[in-house]
C-alpha positions as CSV (number, residue, x, y, z in Angstrom):
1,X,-36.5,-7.6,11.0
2,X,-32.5,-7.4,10.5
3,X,-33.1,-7.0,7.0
4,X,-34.9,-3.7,7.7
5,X,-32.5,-2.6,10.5
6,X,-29.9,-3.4,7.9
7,X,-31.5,-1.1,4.8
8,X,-32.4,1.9,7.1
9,X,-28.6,1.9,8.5
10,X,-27.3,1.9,5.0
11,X,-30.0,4.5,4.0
12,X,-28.8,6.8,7.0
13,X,-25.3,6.3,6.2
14,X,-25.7,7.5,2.8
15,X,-27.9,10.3,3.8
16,X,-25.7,12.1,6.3
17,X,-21.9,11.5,4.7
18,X,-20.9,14.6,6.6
19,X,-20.8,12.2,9.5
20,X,-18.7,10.2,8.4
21,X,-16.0,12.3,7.1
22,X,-15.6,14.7,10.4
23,X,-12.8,15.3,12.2
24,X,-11.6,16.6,15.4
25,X,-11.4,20.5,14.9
26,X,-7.9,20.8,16.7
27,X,-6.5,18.2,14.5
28,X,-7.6,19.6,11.8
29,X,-6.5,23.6,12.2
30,X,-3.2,21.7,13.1
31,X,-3.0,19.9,10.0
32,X,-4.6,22.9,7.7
33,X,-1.5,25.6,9.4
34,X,1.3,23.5,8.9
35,X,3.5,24.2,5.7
36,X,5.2,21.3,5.3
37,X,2.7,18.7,5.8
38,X,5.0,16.3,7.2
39,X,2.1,16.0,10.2
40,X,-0.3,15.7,7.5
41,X,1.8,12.5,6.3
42,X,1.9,11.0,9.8
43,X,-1.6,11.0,10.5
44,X,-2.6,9.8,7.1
45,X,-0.2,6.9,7.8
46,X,-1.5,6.5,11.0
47,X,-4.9,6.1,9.5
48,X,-3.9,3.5,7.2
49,X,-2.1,1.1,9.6
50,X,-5.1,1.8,11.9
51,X,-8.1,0.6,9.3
52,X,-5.5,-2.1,7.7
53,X,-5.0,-4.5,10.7
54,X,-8.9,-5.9,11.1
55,X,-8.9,-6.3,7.3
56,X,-5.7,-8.6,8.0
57,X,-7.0,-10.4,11.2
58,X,-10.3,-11.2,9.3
59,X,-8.5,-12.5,6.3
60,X,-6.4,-14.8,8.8
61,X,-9.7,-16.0,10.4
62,X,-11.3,-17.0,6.9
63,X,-7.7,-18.8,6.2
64,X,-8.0,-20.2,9.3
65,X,-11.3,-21.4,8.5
66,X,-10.8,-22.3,5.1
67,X,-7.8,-24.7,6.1
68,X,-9.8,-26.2,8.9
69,X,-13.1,-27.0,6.1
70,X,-10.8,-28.2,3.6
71,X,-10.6,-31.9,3.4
């Protein structure tokens, strides 16, 4: 049952990227009228610090983890 739920999520993701690569339209004309593209930078920062910290809280669960297991 989860295998199939699975396999038609990752089908439906790969079938409608444009989903995944919207943006807000006011952000965008924003970004896209700006010359300098300093507010450009800043958000693309943002981004990054925004999709890095769950990456580093899982990889200090599994350390957790991996301690606790070790003998």
């Amino acid at each position: 049952m989860y295998k199939k739920l699975f396999f038609l999520l990752v089908i439906f993701t790969f079938l409608l990227p444009e989903m995944g690569t919207a943006q807000c339209a006011m952000c965008r004309a924003v970004l896209e009228s700006e010359e300098s593209g300093r507010a450009a930078e800043g958000i693309n920062n943002g981004i990054v610090y925004l999709m890095a910290i769950p990456y580093v809280l899982v990889a200090g669960l599994f350390y957790f983890i991996y301690r606790k297991m070790r003998p």
